[in-house]
N, C-alpha and C positions, 0 to 999 in steps of 0.2 A: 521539664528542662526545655528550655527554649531551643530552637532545631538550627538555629547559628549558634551556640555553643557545643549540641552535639555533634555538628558538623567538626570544628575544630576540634574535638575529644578524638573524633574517630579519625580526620590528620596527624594529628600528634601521634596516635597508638602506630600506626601504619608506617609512618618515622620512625620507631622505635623497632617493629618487627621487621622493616627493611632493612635499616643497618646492622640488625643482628646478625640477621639472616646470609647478607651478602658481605656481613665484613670482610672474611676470610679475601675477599677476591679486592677486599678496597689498596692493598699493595702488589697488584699483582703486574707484571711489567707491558709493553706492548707487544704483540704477537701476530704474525701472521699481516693479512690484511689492512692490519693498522700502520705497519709500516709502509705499505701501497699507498691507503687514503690518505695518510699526516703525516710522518713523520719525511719521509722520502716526496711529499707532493709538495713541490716549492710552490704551488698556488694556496696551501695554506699555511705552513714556515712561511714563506715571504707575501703577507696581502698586500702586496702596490696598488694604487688606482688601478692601474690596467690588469692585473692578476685578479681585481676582484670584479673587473667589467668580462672579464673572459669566464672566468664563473657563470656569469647571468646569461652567456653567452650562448644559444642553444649553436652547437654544431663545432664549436670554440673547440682546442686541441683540450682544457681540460675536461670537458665532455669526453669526446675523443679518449681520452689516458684512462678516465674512470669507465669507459662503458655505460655512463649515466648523466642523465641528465637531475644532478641535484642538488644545487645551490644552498640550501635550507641547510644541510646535510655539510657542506666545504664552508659555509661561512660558519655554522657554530663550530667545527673543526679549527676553522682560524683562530676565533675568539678565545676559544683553551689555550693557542698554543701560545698566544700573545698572556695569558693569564697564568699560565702552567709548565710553558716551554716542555721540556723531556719529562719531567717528575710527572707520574702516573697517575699518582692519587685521587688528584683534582678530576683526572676525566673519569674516574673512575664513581667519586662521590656527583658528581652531573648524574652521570647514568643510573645510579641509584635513585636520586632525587625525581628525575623525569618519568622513572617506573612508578613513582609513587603518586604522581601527579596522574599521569593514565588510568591508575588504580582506582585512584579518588574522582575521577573524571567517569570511569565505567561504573562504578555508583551512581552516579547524577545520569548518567545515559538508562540502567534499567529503571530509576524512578522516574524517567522523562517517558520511558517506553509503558508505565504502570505495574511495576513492582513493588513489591510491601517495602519496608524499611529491613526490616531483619533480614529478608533472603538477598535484595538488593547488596546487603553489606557483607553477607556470608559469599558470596560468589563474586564480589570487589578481592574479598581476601584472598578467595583460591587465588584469583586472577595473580595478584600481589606476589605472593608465595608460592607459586607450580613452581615444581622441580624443572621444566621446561624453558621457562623464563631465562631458568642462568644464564645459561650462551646469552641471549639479549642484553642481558644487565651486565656483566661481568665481563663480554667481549667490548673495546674502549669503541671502536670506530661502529658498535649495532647501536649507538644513540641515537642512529637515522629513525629507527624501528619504533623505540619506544617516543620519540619527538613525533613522528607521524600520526602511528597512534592518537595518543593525544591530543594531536590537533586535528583530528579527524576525528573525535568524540565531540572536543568541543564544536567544532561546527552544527553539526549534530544537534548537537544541544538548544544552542544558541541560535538556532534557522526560524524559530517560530518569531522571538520578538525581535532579533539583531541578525535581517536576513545577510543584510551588507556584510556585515563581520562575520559572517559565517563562510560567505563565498571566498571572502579573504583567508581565515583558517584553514578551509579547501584548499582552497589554491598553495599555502603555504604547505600544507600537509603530502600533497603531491609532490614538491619540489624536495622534499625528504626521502618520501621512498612511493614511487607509485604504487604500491600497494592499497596507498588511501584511495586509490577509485573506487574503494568497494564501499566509500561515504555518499557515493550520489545513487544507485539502485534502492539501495536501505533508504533512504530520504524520499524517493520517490514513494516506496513502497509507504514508508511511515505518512505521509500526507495524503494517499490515499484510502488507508485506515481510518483516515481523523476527518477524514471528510466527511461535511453534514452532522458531526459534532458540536461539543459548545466551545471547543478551540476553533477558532480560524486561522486557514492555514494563511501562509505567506502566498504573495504575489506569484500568480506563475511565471513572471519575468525573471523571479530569482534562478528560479530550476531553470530556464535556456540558459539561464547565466553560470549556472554548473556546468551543463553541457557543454558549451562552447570553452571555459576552461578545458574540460577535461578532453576535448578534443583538438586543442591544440597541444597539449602537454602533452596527450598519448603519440599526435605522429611525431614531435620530438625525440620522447624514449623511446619510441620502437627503431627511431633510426640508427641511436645511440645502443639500444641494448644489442639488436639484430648487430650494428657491425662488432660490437666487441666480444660477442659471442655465437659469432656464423660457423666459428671451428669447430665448437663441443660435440664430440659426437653425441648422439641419442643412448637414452641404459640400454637398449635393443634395436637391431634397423628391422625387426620384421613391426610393422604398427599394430596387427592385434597381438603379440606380444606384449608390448609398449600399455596400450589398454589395461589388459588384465594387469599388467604392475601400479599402473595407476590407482586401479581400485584398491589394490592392497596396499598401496602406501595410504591412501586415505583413511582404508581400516586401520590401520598403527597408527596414523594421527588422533583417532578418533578415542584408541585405546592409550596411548601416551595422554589426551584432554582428561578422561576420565578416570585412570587409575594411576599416574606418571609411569607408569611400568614403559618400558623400551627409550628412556632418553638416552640419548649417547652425541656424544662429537662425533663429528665427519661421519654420519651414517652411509652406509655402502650398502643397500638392501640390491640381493639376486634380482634379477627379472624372474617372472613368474612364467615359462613356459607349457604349464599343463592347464587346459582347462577344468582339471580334478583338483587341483592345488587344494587343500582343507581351506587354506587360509583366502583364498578368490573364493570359494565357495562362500565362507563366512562371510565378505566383504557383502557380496550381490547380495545376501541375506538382511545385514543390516543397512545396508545402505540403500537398499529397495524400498525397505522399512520407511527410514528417514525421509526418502523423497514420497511417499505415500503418507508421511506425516503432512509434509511439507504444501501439499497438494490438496490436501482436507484444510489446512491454515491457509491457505489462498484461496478458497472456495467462501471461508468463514468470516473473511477477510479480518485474521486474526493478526496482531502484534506477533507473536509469536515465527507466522511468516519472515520479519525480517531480521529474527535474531535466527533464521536457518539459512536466508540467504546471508547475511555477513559471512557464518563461515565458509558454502557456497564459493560465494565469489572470490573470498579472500584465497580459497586453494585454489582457483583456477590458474592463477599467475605462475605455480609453483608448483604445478601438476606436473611437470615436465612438456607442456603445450611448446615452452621453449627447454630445450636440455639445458642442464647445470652440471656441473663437472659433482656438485654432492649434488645426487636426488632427491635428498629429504634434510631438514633438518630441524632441530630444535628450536631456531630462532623463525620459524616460518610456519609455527604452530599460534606464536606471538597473536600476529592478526587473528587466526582463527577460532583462539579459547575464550573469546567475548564472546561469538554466537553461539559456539555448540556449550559452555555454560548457559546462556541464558535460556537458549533452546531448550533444555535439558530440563529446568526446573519448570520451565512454562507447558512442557508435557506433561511434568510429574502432578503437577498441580490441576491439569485440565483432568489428568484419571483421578486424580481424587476428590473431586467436585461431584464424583459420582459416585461416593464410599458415602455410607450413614454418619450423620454425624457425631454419634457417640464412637465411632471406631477412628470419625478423621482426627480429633486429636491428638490420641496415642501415634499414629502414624507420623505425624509431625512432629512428633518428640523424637521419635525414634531418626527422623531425619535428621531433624537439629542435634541429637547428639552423633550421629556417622558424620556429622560436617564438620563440628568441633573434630574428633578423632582426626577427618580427613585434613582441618587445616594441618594439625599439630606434626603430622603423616608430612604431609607436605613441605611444611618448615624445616622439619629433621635435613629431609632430602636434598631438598635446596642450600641447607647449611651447610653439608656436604661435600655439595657438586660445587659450591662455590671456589670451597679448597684448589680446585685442578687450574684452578687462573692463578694463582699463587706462582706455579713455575708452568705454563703453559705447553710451554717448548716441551718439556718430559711428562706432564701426568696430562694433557688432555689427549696428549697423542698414545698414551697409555689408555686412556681410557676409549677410543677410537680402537684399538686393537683390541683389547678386550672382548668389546662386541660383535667385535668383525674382524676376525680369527684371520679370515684367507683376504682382509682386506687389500688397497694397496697404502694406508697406512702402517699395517702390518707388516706389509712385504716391505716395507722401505726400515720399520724399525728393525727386521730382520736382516736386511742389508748391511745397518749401520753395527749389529752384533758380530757379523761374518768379517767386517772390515775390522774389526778391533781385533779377532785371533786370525786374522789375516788369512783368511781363508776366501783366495779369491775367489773359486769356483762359488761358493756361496752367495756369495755378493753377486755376481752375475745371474745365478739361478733369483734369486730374490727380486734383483732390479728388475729381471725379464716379467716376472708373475705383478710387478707393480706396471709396468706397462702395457701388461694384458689388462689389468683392470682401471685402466683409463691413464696410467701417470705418466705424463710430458715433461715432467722439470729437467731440461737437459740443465739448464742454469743452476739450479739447484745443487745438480751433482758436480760441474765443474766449480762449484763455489766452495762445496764441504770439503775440508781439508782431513776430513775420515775418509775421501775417496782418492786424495792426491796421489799417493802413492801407487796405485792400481792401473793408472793410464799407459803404461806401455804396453799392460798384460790384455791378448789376444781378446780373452772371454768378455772383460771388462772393457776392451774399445768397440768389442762388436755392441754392446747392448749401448754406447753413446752411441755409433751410429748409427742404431737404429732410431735412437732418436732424434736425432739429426734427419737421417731422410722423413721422419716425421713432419716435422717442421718445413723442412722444406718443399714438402708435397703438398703443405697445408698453404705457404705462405709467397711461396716462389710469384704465382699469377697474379697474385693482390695486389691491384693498383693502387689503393688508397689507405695502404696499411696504417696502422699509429705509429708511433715512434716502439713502444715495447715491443711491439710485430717486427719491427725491422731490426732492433735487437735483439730479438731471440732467432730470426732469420741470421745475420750474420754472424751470430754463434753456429748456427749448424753449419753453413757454411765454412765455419773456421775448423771447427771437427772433419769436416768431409776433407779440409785440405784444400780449398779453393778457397784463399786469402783475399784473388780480385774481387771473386763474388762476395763475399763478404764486407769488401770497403765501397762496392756499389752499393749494397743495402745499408751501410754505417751513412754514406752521403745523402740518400734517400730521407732518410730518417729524420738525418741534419735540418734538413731542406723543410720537410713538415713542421717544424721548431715545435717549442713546449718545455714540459719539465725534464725532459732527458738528453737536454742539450747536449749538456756538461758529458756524460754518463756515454752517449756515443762519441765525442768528441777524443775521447780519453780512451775509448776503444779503438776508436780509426784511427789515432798514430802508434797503439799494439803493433792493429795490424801491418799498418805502411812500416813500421818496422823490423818486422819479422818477413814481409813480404821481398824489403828491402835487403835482409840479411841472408835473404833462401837465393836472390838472384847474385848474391857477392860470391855464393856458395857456390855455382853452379859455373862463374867465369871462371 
């Protein structure tokens, strides 16, 4: 069969196991963050000239509003909303389609790296179908993820003959989710592999011309990610604390890559505080392993090497190097199950190049059919996990509890249980344990109308203002806030009862302009009249 036709055979199948697979989530509505990025970001509801020049804008208030610098990411944003407006589906069938496109791209990436045709497409499919994926595929606004992706494969690909359009792929791949920096180490690395080969590499003009990309794009996002997220606190303030949790989140990414076992929404993992922990012990065991792998493929100057560093560098970003309000999550395994898959079977194969050959072919049966099992294993799960996008709002956040019993998704859906048999002291104790484990939504809670009713009671105003001086301890000294910053600042403020401070940080806000014009505008005459009504009160 001609290998452009079995190219398209094995498109098509990959179409067909994708929408199988993730139909369940192709109705499922926006959630969460999606209403942050689109539906609520008038820079992509409204693309004016100027809303789509402040896009491209690095330092621009919509940088500023998203904590990122990612144009790639708000213009395809736009173009759904201008094609799809509010109905789901559409962004839902994109993100489908662009997974599969990744899919079919990380094929062409292990045979560009020299993988067989069979194992290349068996470890395209896991890719396709990990139960991990969901969250990427099925959440609307992780298009970033799998677009960057993508276009960080094809660069990839494409750098030997089409260097030009390679550094362009880069470059756009970045502007989606920096994550794609882990496209130019791999590249290095792969070029020097191929060196002195019967491939000639590309011009080393191209590679400065990565670099100087990716060096102007990183003090960008760092500026943009550092200020949108200079509050998070760390999972731990002692740092070898912080360490050992690191290694152990690694080890569950590693075992989530290889067996899907531990996927869940909003993961809440402990800090690891003993240096006895089983599970830190395990970690330093196989992960000593891996980099002793790692270290023999650099010495041999094996391929192999850069499908360790992809995943490598792709956890560095998301190690908690910077804190994230989630420590871990399922869409942030995305980048990393290219490498430790390919990794994986480029081991497997180096130990059996050293099996007799009458035993290495049973052994490859015996693979090939645990791979079939594993995709099938896979699919089930993924078919699944796709269901909880269906109603977002109830089963992902069920399934986040689930996992993480004492989470503070947990504690807040135990809040929201306490509030319906009206049992305030419950609500208070629940709110308190979600605040212990990192949760700020003072907004949140003066917005739910499950909590209206509760505001005059003693127990239930002390846990607002604690959130309140939360906020306020966080955001009071901030000269350069964004406009959210100053909106959730003169919410505490309004809770503490100091109305003025409150309409200083609503004008602040004003003044910085953006997409929350309206939104503080409509706040500051609340306040100026209530402010106005408390001084009528008082004559």
């Amino acid at each position: 069969m001609h290998p452009r036709k079995q190219w398209w055979i094995g498109v098509g199948a990959a179409l067909v196991a994708a929408f199988a697979v993730y139909g369940p989530s192709l109705t499922g509505p926006f959630f969460s963050d999606d209403f942050y990025n689109i539906t609520h970001n008038v820079y992509v509801t409204n693309p004016s000239p100027s809303n789509l020049v402040a896009i491209a804008t690095p330092g621009s208030a919509v940088t500023r509003y998203t904590a990122n610098f990612a144009p790639v990411q708000l213009y395809l944003h736009a173009l759904q909303w201008q094609l799809f407006g509010a109905q789901t589906a559409g962004y839902h069938v994109s993100n489908v389609l662009v997974h599969v496109l990744a899919s079919v791209l990380l094929v062409a990436w292990y045979l560009r790296c020299g993988f067989s045709a069979l194992p290349a497409a068996m470890l395209g499919a896991a890719f396709l179908l990990h139960p991990a994926n969901v969250e990427a595929v099925a959440w609307i606004f992780q298009l970033k993820t799998s677009v960057s992706l993508a276009l960080c494969l094809g660069a990839l690909i494409v750098h030997e003959r089409r260097p030009a359009a390679a550094l362009l792929l880069f470059a756009l791949a970045l502007c989606a989710k920096p994550t794609a920096a882990v496209a130019f180490p791999v590249l290095l690395w792969m070029q020097w592999v191929r060196r002195g080969s019967s491939e000639t590499p590309a011009a080393p003009a191209w590679l400065w011309g990565w670099g100087v990309v990716l060096g102007l794009f990183s003090a960008t996002q760092f500026a943009a990610f550092g200020h949108g997220n200079q509050h998070v606190a760390p999972i731990h303030p002692d740092f070898g604390v912080r360490m050992q949790t690191v290694l152990v989140i690694a080890l569950r990414y590693l075992v989530m890559a290889y067996t899907a076992r531990g996927v869940s929404t909003f993961h809440e993992p402990e800090p690891i505080l003993s240096l006895w922990d089983p599970e830190l012990l395990a970690a330093v065991v196989v992960l000593s392993a891996i980099a002793a792998r790692f270290v023999v493929c650099v010495r041999k100057r094996r391929m192999e090497a850069a499908l360790w560093g992809f995943a490598a560098v792709s956890f560095a970003p998301v190690s908690q190097v910077f804190p994230f309000l989630y420590p871990m999550a399922d869409r942030y395994l995305y980048f990393l199950l290219p490498g430790l898959l390919g990794g994986a079977w480029l081991w497997f194969t180096s130990g059996l190049a050293s099996v007799s050959a009458p035993t290495r072919l049973p052994v490859l049966r015996v693979a090939f059919a645990l791979g079939i099992l594993a995709l099938g294993v896979f699919g089930y799960r993924s078919h699944e996990r796709a269901g909880l996008w269906r109603y977002p709002d109830r089963l992902v956040t069920q399934d986040a509890a689930l996992n993480y019993p004492e989470g503070r998704v947990a504690s807040l859906l135990a809040a929201s249980r306490y509030a319906q048999a009206g049992d305030v002291q419950g609500v208070a104790a629940a709110l308190n344990q979600a605040v212990d484990r990192g949760f700020d939504g003072l907004e949140l809670l003066l917005a739910d109308p499950a909590f209206a009713g509760f505001a005059p009671n003693p127990s239930y105003r002390a846990v607002l203002l604690r959130l309140a001086d939360l906020w306020v301890d966080r955001l009071s000294g901030v000269s350069d806030a964004t406009q959210l910053q100053y909106h959730a600042l003169a919410r505490a403020y309004w809770v503490r009862g100091d109305l003025d401070a409150a309409a200083r940080a609503l004008e602040r806000g004003i003044a910085v302009g953006g997409p929350q014009d309206a939104a503080l505008r409509a706040l500051l005459a609340e306040v100026r009249s209530q402010n106005a009504a408390a001084a009528r009160g008082e004559r």
